[in-house]
PQR file with spaces between the fields and no chain letter, atoms N, CA, C, O and H, PARSE charges and radii, in Angstrom:
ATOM       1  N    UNK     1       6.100   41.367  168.950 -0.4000 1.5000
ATOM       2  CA   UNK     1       6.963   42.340  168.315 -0.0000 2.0000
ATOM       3  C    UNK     1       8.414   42.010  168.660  0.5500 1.7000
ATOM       4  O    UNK     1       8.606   41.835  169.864 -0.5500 1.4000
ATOM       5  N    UNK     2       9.085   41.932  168.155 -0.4000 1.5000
ATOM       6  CA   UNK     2      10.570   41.995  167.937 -0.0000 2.0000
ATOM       7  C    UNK     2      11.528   42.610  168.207  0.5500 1.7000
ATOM       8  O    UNK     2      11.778   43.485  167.379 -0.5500 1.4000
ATOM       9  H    UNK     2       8.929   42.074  167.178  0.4000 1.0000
ATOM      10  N    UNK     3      12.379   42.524  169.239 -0.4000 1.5000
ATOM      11  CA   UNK     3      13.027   43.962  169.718 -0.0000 2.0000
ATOM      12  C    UNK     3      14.065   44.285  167.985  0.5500 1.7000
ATOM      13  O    UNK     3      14.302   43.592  166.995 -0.5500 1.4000
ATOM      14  H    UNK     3      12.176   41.813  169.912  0.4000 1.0000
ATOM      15  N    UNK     4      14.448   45.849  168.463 -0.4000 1.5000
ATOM      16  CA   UNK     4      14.933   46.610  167.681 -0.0000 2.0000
ATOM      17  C    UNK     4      16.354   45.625  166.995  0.5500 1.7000
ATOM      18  O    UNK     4      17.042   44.984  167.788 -0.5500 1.4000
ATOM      19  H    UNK     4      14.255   46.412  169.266  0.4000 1.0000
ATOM      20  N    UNK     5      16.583   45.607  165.916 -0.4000 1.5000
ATOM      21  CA   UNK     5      17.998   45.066  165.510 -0.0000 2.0000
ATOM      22  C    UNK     5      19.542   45.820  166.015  0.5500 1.7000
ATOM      23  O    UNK     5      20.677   45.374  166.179 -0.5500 1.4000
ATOM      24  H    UNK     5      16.024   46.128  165.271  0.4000 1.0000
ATOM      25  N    UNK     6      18.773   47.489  166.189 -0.4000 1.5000
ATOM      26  CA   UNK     6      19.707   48.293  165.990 -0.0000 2.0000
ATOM      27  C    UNK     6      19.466   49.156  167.029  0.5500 1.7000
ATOM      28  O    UNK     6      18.268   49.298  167.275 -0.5500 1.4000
ATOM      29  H    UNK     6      17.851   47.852  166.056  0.4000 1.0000
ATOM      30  N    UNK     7      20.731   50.189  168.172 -0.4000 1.5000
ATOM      31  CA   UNK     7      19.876   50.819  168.988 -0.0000 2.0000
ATOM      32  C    UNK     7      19.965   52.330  168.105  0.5500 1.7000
ATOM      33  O    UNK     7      20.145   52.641  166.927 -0.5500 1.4000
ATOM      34  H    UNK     7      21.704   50.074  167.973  0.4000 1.0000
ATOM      35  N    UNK     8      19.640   53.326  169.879 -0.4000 1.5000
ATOM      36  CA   UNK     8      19.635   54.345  168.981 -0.0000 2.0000
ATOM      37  C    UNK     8      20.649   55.022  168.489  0.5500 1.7000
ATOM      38  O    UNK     8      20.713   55.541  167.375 -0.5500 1.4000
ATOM      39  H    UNK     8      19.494   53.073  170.836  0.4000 1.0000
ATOM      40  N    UNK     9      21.703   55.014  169.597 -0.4000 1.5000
ATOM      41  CA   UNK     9      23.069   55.521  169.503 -0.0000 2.0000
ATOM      42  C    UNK     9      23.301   54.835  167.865  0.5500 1.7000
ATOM      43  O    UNK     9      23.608   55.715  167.061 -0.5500 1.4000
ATOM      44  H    UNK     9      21.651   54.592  170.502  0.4000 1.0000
ATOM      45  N    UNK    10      23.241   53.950  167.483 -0.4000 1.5000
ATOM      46  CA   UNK    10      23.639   53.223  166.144 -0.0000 2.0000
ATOM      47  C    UNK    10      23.020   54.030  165.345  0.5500 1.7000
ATOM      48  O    UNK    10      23.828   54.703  164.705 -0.5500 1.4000
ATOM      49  H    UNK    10      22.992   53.235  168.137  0.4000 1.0000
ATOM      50  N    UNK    11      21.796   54.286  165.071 -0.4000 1.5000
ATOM      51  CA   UNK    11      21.072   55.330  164.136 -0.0000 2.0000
ATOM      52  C    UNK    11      22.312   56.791  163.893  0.5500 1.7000
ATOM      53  O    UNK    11      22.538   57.129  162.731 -0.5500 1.4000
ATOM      54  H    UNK    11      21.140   53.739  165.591  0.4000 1.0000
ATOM      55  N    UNK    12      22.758   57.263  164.621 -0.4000 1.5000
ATOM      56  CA   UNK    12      22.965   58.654  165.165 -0.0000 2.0000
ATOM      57  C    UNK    12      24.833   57.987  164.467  0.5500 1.7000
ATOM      58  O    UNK    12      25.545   58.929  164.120 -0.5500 1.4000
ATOM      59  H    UNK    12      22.574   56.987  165.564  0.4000 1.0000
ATOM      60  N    UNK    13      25.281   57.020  164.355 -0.4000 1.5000
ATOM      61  CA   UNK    13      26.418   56.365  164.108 -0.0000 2.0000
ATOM      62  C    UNK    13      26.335   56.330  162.305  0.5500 1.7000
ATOM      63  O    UNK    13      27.012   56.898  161.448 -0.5500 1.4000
ATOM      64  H    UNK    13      24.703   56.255  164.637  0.4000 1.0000
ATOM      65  N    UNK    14      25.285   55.473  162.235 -0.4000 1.5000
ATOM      66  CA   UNK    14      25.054   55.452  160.641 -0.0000 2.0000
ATOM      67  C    UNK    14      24.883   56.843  159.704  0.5500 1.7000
ATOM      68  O    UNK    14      25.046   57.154  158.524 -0.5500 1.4000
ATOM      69  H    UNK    14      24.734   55.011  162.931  0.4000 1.0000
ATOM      70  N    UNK    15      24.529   57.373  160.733 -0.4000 1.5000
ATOM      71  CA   UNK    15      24.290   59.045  160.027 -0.0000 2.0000
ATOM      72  C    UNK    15      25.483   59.775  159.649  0.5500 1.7000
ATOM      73  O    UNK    15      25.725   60.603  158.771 -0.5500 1.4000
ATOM      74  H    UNK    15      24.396   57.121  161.692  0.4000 1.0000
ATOM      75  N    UNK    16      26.444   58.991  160.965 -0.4000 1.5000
ATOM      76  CA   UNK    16      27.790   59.850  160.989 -0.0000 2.0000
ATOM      77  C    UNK    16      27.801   61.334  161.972  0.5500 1.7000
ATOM      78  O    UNK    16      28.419   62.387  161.817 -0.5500 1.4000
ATOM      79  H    UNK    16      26.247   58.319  161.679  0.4000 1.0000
ATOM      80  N    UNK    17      26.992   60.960  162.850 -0.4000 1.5000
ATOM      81  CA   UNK    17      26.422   62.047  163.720 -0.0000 2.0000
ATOM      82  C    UNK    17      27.635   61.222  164.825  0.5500 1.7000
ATOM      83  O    UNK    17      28.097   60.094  164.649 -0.5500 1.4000
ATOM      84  H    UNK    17      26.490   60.104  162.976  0.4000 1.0000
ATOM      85  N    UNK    18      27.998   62.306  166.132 -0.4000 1.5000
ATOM      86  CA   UNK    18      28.015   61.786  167.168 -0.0000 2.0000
ATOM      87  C    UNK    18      26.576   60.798  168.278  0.5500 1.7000
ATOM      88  O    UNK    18      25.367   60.931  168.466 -0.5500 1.4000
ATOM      89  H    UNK    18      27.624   63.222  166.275  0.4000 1.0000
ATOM      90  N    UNK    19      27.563   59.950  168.696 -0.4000 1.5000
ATOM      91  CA   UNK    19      26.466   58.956  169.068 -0.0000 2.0000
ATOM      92  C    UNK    19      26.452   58.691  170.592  0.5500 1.7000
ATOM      93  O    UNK    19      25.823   57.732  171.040 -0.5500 1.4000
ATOM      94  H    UNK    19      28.546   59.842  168.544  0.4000 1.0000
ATOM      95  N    UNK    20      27.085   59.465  171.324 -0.4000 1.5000
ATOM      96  CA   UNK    20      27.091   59.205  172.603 -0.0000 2.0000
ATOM      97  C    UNK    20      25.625   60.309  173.082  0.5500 1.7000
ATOM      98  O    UNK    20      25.447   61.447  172.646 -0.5500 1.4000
ATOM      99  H    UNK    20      27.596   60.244  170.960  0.4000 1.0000
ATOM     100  N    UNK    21      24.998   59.796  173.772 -0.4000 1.5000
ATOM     101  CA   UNK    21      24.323   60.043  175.089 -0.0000 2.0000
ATOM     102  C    UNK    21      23.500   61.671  174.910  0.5500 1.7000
ATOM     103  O    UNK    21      22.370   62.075  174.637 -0.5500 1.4000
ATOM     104  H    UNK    21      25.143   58.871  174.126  0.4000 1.0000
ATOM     105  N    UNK    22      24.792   62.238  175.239 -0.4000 1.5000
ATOM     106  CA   UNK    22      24.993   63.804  175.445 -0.0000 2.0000
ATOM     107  C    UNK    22      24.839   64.567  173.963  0.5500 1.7000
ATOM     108  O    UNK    22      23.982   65.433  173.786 -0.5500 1.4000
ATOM     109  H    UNK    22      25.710   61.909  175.462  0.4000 1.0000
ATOM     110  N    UNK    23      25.941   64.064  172.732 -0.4000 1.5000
ATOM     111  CA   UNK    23      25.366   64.399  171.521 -0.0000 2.0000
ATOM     112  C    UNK    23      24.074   64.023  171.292  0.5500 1.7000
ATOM     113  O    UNK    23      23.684   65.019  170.684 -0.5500 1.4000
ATOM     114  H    UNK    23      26.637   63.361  172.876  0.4000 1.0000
ATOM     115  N    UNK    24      23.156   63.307  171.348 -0.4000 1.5000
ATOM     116  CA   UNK    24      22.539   62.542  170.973 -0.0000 2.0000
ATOM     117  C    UNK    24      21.044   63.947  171.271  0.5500 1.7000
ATOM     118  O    UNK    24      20.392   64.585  170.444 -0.5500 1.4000
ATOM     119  H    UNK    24      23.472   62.498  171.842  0.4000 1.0000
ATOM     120  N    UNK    25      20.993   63.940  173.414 -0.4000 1.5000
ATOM     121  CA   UNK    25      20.120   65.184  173.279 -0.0000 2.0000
ATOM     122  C    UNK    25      20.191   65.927  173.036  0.5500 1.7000
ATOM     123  O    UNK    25      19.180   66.617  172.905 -0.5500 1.4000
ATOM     124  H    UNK    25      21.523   63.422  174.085  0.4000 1.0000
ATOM     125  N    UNK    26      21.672   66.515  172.721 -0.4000 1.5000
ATOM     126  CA   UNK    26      21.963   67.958  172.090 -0.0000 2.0000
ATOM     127  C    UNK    26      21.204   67.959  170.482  0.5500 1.7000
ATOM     128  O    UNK    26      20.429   68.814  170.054 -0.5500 1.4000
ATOM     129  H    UNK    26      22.493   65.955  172.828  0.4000 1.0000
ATOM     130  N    UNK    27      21.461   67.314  170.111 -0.4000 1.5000
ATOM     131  CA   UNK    27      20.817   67.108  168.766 -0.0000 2.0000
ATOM     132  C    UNK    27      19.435   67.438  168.796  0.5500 1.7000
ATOM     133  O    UNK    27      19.068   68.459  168.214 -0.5500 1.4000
ATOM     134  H    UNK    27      22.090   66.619  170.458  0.4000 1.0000
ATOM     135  N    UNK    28      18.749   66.836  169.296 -0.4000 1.5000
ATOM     136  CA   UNK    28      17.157   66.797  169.206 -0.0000 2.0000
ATOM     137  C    UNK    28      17.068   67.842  170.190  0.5500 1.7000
ATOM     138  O    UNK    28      15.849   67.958  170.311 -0.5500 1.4000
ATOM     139  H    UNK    28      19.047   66.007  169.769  0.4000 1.0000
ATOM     140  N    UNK    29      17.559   68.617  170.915 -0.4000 1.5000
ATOM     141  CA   UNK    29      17.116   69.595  171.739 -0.0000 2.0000
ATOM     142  C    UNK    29      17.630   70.958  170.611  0.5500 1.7000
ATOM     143  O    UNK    29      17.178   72.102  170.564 -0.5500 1.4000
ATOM     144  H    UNK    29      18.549   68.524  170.817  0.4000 1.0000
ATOM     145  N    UNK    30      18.461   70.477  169.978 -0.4000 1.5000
ATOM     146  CA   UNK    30      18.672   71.669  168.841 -0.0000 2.0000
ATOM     147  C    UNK    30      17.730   71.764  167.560  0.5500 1.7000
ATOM     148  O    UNK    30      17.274   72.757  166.993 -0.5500 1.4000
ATOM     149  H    UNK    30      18.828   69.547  170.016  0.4000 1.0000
ATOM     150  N    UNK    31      17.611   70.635  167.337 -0.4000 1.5000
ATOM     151  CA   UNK    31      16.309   70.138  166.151 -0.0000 2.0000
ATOM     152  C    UNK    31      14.896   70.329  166.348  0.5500 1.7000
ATOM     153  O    UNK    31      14.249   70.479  165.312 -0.5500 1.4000
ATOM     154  H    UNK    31      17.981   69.828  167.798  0.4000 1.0000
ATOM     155  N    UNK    32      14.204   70.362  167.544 -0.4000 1.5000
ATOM     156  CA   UNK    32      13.110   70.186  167.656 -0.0000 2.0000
ATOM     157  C    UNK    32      12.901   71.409  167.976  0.5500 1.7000
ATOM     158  O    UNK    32      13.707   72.243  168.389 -0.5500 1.4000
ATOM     159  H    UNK    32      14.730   70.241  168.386  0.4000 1.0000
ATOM     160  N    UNK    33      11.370   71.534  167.699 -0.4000 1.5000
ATOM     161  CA   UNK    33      10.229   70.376  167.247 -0.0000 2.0000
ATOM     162  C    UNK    33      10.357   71.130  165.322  0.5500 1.7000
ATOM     163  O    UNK    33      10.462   72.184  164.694 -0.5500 1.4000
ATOM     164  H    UNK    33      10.715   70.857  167.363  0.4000 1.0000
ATOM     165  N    UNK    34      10.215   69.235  165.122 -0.4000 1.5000
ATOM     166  CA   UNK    34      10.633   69.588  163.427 -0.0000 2.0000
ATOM     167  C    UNK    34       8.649   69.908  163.363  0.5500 1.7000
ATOM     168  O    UNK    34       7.637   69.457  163.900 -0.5500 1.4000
ATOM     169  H    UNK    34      10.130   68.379  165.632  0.4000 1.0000
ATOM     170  N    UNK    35       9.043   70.999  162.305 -0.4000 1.5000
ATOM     171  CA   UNK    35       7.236   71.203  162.221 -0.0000 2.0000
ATOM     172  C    UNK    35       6.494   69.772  161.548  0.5500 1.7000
ATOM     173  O    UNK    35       6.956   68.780  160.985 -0.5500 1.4000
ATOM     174  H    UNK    35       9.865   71.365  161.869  0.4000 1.0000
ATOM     175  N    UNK    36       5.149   70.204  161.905 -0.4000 1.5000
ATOM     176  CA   UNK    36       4.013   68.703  161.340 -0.0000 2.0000
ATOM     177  C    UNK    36       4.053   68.638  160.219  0.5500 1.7000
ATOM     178  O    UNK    36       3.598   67.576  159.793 -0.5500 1.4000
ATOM     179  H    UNK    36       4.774   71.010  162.362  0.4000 1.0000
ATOM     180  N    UNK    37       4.629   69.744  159.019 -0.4000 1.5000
ATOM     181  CA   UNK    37       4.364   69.525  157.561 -0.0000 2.0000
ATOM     182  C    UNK    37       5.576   68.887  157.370  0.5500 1.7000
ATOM     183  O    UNK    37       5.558   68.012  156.504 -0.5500 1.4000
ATOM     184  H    UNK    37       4.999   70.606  159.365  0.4000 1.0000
ATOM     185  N    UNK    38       6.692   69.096  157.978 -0.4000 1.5000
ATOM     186  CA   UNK    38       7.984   68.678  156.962 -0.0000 2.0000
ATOM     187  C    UNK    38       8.284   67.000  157.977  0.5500 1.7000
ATOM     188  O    UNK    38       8.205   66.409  159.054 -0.5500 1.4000
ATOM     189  H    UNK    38       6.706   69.807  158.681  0.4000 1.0000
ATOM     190  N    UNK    39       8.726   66.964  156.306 -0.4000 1.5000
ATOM     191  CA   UNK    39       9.048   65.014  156.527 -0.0000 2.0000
ATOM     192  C    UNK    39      10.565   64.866  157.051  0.5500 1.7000
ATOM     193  O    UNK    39      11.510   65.376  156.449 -0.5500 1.4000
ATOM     194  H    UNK    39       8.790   67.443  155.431  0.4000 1.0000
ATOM     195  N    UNK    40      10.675   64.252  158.021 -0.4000 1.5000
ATOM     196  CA   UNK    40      12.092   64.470  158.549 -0.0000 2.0000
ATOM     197  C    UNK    40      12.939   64.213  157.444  0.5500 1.7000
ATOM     198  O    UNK    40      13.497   65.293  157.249 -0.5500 1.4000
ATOM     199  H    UNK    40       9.907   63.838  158.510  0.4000 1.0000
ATOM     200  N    UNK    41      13.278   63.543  156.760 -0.4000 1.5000
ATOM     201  CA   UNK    41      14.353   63.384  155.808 -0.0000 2.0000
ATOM     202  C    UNK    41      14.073   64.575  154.823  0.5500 1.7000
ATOM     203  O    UNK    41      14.666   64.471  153.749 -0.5500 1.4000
ATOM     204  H    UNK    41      12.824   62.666  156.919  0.4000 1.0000
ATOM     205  N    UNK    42      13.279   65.695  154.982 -0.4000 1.5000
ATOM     206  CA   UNK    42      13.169   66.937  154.118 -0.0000 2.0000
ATOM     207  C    UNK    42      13.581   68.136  154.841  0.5500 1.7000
ATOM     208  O    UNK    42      13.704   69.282  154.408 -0.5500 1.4000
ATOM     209  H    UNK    42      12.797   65.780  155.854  0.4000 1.0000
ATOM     210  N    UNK    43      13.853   67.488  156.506 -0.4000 1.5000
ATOM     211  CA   UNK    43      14.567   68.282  157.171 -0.0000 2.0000
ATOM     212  C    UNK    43      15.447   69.255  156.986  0.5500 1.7000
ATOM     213  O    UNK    43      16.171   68.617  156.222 -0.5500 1.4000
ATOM     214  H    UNK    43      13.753   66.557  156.857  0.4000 1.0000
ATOM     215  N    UNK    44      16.304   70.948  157.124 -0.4000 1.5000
ATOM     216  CA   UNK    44      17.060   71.042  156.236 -0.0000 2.0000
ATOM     217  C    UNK    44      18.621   70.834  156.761  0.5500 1.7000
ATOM     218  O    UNK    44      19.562   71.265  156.095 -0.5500 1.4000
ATOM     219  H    UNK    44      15.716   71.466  157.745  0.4000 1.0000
ATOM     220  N    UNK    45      18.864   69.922  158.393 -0.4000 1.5000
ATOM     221  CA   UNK    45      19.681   69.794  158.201 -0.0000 2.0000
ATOM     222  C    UNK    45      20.886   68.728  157.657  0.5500 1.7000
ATOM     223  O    UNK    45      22.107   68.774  157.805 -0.5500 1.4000
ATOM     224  H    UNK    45      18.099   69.572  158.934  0.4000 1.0000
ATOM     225  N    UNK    46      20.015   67.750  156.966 -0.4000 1.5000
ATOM     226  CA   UNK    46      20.330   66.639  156.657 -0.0000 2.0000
ATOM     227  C    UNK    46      21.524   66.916  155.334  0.5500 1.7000
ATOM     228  O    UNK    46      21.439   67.783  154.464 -0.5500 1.4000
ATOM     229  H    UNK    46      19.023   67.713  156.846  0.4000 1.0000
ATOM     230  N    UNK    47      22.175   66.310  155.437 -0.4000 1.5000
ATOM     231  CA   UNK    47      23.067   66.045  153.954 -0.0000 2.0000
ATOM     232  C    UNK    47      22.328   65.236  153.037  0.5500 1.7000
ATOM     233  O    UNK    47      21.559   64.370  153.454 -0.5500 1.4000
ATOM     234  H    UNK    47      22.245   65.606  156.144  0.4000 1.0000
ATOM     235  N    UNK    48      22.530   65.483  151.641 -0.4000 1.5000
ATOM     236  CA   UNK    48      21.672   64.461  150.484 -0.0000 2.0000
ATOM     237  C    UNK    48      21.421   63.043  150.690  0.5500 1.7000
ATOM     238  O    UNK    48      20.390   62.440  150.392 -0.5500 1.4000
ATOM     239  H    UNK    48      23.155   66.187  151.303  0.4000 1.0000
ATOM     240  N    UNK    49      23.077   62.303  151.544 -0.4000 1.5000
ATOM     241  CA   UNK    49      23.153   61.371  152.032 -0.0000 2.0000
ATOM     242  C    UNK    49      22.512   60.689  153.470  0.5500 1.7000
ATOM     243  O    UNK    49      22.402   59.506  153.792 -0.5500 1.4000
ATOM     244  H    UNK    49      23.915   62.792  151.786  0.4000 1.0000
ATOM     245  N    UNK    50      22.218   61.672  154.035 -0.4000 1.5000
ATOM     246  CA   UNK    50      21.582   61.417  155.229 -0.0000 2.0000
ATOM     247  C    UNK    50      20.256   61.170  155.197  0.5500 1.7000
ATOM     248  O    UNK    50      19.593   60.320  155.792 -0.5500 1.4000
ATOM     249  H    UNK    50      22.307   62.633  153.773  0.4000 1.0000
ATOM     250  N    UNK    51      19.835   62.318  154.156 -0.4000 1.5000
ATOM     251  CA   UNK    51      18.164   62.616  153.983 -0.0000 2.0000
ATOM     252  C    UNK    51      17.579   60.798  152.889  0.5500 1.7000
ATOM     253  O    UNK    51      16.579   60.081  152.837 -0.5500 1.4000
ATOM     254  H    UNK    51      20.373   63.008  153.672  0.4000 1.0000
ATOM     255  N    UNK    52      19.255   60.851  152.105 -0.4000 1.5000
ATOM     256  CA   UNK    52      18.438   59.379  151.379 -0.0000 2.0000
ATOM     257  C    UNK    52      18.127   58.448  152.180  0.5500 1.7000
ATOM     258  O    UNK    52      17.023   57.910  152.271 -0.5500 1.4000
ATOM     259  H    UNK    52      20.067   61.433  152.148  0.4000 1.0000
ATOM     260  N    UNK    53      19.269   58.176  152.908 -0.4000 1.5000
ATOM     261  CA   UNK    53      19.593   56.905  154.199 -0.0000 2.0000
ATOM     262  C    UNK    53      17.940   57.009  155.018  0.5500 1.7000
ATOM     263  O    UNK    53      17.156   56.060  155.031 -0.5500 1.4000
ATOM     264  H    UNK    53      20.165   58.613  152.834  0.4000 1.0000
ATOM     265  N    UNK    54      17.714   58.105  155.536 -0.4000 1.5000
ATOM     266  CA   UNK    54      16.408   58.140  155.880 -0.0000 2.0000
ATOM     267  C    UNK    54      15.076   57.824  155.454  0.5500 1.7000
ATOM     268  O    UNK    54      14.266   57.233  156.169 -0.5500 1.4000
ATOM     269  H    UNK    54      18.351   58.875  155.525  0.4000 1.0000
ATOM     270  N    UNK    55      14.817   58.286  154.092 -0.4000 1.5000
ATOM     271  CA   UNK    55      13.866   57.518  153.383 -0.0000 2.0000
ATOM     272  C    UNK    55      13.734   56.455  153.191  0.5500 1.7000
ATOM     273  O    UNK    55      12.770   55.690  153.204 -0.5500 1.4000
ATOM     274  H    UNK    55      15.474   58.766  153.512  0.4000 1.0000
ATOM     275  N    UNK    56      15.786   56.282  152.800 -0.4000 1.5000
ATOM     276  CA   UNK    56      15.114   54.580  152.155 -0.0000 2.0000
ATOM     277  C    UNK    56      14.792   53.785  153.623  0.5500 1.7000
ATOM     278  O    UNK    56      13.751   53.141  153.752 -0.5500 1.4000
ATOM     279  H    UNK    56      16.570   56.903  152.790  0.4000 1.0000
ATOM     280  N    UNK    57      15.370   53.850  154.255 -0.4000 1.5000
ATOM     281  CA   UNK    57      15.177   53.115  156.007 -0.0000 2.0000
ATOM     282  C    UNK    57      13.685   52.835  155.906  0.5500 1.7000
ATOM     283  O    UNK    57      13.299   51.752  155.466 -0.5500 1.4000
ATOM     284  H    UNK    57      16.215   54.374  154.150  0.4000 1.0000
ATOM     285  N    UNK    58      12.879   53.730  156.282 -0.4000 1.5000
ATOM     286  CA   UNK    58      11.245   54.460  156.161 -0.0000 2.0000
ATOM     287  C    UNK    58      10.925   53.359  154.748  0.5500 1.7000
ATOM     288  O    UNK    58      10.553   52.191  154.855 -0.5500 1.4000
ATOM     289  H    UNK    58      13.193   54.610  156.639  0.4000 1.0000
ATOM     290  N    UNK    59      11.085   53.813  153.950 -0.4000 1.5000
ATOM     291  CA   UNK    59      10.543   53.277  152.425 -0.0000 2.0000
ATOM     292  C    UNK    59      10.544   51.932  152.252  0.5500 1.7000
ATOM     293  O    UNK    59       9.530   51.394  151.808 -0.5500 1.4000
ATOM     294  H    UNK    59      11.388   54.762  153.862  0.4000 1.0000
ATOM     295  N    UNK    60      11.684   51.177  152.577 -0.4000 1.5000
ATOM     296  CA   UNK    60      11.594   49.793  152.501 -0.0000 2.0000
ATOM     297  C    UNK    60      11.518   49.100  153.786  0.5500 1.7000
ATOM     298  O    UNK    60      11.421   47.874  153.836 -0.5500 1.4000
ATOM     299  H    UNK    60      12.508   51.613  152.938  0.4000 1.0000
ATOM     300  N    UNK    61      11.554   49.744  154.689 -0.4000 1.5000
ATOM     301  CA   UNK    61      10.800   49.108  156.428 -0.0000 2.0000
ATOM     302  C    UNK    61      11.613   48.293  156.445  0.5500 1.7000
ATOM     303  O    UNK    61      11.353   47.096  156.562 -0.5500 1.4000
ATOM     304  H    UNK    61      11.633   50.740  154.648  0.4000 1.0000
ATOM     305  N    UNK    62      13.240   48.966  156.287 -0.4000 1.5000
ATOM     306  CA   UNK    62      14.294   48.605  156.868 -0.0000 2.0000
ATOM     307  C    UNK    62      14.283   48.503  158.381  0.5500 1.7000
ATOM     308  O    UNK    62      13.498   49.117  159.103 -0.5500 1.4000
ATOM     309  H    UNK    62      13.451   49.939  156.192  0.4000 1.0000
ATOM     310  N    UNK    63      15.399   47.520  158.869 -0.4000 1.5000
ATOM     311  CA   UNK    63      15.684   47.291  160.322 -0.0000 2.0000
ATOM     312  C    UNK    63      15.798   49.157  160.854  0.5500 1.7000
ATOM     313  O    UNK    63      15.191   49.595  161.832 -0.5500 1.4000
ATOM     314  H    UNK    63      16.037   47.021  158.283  0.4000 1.0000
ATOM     315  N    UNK    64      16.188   49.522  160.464 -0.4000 1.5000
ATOM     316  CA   UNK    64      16.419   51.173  161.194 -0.0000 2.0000
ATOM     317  C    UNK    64      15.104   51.845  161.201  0.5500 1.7000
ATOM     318  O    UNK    64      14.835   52.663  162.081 -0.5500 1.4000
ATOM     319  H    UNK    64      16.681   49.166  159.670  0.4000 1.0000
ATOM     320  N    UNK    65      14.006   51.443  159.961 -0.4000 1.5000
ATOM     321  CA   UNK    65      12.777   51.753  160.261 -0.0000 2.0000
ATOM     322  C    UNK    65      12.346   52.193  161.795  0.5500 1.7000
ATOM     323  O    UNK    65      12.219   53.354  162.181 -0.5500 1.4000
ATOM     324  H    UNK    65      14.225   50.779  159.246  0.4000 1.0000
ATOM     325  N    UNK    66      12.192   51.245  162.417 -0.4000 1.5000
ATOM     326  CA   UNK    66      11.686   51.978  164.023 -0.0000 2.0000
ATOM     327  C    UNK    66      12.225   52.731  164.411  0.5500 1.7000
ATOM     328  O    UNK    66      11.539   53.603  164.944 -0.5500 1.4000
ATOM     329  H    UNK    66      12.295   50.301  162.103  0.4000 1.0000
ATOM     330  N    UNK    67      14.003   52.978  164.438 -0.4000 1.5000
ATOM     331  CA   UNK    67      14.772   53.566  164.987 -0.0000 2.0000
ATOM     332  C    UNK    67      14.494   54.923  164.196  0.5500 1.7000
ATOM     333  O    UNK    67      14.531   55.919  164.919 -0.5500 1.4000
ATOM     334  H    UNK    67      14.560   52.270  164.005  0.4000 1.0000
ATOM     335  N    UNK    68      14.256   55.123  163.014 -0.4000 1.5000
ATOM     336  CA   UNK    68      14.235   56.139  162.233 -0.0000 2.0000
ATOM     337  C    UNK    68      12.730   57.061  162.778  0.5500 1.7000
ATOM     338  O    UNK    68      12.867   58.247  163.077 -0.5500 1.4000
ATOM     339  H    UNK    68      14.226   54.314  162.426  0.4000 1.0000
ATOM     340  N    UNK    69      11.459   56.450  162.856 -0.4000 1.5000
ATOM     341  CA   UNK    69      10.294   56.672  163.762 -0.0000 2.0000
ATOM     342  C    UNK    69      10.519   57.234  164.961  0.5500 1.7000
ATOM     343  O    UNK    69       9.979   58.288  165.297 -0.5500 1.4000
ATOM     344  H    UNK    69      11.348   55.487  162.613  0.4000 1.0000
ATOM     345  N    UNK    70      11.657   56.315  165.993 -0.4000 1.5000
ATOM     346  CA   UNK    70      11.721   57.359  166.871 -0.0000 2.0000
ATOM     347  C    UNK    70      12.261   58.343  167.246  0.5500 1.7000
ATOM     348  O    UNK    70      11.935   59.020  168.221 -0.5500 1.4000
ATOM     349  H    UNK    70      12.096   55.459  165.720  0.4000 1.0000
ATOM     350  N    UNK    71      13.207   58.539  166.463 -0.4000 1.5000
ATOM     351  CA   UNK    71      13.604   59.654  165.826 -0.0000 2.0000
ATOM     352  C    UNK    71      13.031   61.068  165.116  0.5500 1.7000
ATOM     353  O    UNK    71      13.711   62.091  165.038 -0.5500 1.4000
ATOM     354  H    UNK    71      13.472   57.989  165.671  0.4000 1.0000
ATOM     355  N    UNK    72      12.188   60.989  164.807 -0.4000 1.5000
ATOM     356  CA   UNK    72      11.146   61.349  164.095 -0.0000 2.0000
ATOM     357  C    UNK    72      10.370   62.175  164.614  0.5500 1.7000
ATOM     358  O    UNK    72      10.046   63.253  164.117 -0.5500 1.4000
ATOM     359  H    UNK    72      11.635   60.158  164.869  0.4000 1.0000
ATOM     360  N    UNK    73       9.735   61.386  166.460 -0.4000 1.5000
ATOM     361  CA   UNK    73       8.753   61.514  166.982 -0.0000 2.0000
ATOM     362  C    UNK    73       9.445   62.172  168.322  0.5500 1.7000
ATOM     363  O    UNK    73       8.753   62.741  169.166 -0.5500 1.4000
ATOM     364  H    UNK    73       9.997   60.510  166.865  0.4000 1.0000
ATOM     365  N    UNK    74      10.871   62.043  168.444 -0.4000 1.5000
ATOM     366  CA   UNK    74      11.946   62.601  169.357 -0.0000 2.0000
ATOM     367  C    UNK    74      11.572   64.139  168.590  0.5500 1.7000
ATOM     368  O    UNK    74      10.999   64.847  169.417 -0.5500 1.4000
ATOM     369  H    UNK    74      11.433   61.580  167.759  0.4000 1.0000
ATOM     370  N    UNK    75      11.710   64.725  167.476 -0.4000 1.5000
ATOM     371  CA   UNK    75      12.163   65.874  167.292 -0.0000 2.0000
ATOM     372  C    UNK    75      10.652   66.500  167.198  0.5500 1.7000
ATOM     373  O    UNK    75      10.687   67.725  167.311 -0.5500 1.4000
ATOM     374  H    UNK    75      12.176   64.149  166.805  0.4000 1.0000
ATOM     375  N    UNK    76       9.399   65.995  167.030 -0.4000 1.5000
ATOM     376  CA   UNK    76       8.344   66.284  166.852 -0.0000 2.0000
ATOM     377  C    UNK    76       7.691   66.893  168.467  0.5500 1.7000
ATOM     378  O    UNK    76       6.890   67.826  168.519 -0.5500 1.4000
ATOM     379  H    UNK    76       9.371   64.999  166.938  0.4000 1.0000
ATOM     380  N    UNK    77       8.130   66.281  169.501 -0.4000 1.5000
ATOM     381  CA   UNK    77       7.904   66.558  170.913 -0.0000 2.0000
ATOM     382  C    UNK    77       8.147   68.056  171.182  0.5500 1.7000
ATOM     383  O    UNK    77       8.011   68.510  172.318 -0.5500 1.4000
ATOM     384  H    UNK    77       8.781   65.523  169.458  0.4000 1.0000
């Protein structure tokens, strides 16, 4: 397996989120736990742009793919 292209702070960058450390658990400690039915990019706090960026990541098993997974599985905890 291949390490990641991208870390996570970068995910949280591309979003246009703050990306340091501290934003980062504030986020997912404010987000979670996203329930088991909803698909994170159906999340509702995503912007249209955020929620696309997310799919397509996911959809075409883009490099952010993993990063987007653990992300995913961060807010699901």
């Amino acid at each position: 397996m291949e390490p990641p292209v991208h870390r996570f702070a970068e995910l949280f960058r591309q979003l246009g989120l703050p990306d340091d450390a501290a934003s980062i658990e504030a986020f997912v400690q404010t987000h979670a736990p996203l329930p088991a039915g909803v698909a994170l990019a159906d999340a509702p706090w995503w912007t249209p742009a955020q929620a696309r960026f997310l799919r397509e990541a996911v959809g075409e098993d883009a490099d952010w793919a993993e990063l987007v997974d653990q992300l995913d599985a961060a807010l699901r905890r």
